[in-house]
C-alpha positions as CSV (number, residue, x, y, z in Angstrom):
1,X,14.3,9.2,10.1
2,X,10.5,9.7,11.0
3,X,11.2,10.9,14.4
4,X,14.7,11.1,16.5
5,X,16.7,8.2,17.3
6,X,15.8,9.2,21.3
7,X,12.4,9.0,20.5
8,X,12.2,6.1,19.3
9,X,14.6,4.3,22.6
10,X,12.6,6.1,25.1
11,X,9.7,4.6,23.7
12,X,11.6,0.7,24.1
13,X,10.9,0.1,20.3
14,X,14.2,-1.7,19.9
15,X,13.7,-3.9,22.7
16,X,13.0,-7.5,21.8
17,X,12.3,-10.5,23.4
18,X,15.4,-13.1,24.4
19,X,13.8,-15.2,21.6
20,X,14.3,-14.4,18.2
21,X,13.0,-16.4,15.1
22,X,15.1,-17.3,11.9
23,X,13.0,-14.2,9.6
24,X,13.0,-11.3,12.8
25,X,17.2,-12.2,13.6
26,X,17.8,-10.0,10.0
27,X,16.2,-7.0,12.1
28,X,18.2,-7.5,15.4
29,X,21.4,-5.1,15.7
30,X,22.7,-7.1,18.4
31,X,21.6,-9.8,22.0
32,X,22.3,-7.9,24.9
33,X,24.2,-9.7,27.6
34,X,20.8,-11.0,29.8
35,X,19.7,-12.4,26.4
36,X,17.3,-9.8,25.0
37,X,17.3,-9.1,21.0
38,X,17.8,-5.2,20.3
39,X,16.6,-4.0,17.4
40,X,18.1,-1.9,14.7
41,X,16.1,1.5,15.3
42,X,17.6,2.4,11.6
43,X,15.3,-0.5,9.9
44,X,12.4,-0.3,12.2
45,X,11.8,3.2,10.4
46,X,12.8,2.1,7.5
47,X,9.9,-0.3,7.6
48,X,7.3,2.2,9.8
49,X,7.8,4.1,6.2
50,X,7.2,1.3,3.9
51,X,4.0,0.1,5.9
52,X,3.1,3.6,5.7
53,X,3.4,3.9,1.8
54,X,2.0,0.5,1.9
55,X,-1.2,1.4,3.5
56,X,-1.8,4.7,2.2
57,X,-2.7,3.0,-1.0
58,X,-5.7,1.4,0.7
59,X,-9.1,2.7,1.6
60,X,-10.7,0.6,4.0
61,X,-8.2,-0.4,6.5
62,X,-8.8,-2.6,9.8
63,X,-6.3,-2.8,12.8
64,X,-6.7,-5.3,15.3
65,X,-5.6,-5.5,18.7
66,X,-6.4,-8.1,21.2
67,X,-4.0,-6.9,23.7
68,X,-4.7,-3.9,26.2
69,X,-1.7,-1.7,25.5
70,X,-2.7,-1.6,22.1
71,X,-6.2,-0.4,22.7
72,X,-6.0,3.7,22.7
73,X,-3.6,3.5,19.5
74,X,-5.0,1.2,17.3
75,X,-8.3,3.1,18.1
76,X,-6.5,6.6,17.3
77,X,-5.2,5.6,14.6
78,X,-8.3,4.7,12.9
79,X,-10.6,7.5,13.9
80,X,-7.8,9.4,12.1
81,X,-7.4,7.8,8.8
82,X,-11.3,6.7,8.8
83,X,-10.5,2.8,9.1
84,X,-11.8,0.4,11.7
85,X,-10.6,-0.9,14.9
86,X,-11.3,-4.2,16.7
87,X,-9.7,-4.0,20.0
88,X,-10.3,-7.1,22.3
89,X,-11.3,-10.2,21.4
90,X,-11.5,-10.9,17.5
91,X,-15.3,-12.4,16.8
92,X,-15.0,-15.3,14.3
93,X,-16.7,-14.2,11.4
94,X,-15.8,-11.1,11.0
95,X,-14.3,-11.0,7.7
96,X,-15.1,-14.2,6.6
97,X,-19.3,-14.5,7.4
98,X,-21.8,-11.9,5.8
99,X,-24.5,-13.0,7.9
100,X,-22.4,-11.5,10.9
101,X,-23.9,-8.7,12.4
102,X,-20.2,-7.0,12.9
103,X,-19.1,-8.1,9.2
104,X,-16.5,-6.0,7.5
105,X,-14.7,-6.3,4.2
106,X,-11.3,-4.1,4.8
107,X,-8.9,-4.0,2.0
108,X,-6.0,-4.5,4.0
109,X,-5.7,-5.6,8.2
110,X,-3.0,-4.0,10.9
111,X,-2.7,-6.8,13.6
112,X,-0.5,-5.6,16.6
113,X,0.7,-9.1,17.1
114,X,0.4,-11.8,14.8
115,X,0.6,-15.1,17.8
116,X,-2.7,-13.2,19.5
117,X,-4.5,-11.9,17.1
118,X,-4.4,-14.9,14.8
119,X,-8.1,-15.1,14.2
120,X,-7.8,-12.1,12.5
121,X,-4.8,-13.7,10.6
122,X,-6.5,-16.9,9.5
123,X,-9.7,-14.9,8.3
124,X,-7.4,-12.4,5.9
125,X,-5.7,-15.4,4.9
126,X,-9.2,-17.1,3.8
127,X,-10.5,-13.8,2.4
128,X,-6.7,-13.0,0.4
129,X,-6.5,-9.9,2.8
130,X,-3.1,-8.3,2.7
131,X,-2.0,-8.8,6.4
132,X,0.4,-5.8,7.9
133,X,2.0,-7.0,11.3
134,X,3.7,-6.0,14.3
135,X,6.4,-8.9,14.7
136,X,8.6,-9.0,17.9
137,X,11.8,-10.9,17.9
138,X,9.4,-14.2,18.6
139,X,7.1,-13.6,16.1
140,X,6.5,-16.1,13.0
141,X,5.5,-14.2,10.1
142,X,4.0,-17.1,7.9
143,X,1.0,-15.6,6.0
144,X,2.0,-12.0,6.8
145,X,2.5,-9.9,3.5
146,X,4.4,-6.8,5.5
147,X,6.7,-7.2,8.6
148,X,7.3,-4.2,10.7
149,X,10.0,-5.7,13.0
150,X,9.8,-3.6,16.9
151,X,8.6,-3.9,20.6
152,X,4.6,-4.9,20.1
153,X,4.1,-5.4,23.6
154,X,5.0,-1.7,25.4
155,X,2.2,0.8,25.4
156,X,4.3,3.8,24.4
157,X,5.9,1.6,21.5
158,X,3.1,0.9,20.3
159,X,2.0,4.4,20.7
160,X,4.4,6.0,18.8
161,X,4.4,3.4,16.0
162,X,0.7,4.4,15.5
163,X,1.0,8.1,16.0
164,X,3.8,7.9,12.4
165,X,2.1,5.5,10.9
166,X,-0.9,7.8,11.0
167,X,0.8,10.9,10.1
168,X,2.6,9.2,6.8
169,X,-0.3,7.8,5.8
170,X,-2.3,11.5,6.2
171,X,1.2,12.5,4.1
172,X,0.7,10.1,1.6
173,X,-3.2,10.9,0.7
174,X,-2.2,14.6,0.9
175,X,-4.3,15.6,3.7
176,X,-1.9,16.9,5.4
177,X,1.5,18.2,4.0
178,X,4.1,18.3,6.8
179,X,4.7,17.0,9.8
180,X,3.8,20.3,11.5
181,X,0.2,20.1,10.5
182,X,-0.3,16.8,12.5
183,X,-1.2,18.4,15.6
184,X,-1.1,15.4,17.7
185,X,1.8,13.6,20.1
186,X,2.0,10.2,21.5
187,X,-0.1,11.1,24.5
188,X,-2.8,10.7,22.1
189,X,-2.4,7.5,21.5
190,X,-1.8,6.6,24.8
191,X,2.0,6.7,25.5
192,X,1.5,8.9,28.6
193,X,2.9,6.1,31.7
């Protein structure tokens, strides 16, 4: 595993939503008795690893975040491994019109939920971007090349999804060799309460 087990329930990573789509119910490890989805912590990392491999074989990377909690980590995460964040609103046009003043061409997107940050979805879907997601239990995942199934709503989830996904991916492109080299915890990315 990338981190401990405690870590990663501490963090609520395996909590889901008491809705669960068709695709995300392959994820869930069991429905707790008030109806909420738990996730397998076991194939969350699993797929925190493959994302990582996934996206370390991509220069230009763009993560998007319209929600709040996602903010500080999305924007960590991409000062670290030189990409670029959109946190907020998603401006039409951004990927999809050169005249735009903000216009980027990333070579793969992060979107920290695919139902709110589906303008960023439909314009890598124009532009044949590959789309990495953050898919709760609710989530659909039509148009999404790469599902990382796990809370996408908890600050310090999200915090600690970015704070591995950035250190694999430093791993992967050899900057750094071990884990002891990344000299950064998920306070960093905002997981402090």
């Amino acid at each position: 595993m990338l981190i401990e087990k405690t870590e990663y329930l501490t963090a609520g990573v395996h909590i889901g939503m008491k809705s669960c789509t068709k695709f995300m119910k392959k994820f869930v490890y069991k429905t707790r008795e008030d109806g909420l989805s738990v996730f397998n912590i076991q194939k969350v990392d699993e797929r925190i690893e493959a994302a990582a491999k996934f996206l370390s074989g991509f220069e230009n990377i763009m993560a998007v975040s319209r929600k709040g909690n996602g903010r500080t980590a999305v924007e960590k995460f991409t000062e670290m491994i030189g990409g670029k964040a959109v946190t907020g609103r998603f401006p039409p046009g951004t990927l999809t019109n050169p005249s735009f003043k903000d216009f980027y061409e990333p070579d793969v997107i992060l979107v920290v939920d695919p139902l709110i940050d589906k303008q960023a979805v439909k314009e890598a879907v124009q532009k044949r971007i590959p789309i990495v997601a953050l898919c709760d239990t609710f989530n659909e995942v039509k148009n999404i090349d790469m599902v990382v199934p796990m809370n996408n709503n908890g600050r310090k989830s999200l915090a600690i999804f970015f704070m591995l996904i950035a250190r694999e991916i430093l791993k992967h492109k050899k900057k750094i060799k071990e884990d002891s080299e990344f000299k950064f915890d998920i306070k960093d990315f905002g997981g402090q309460i």
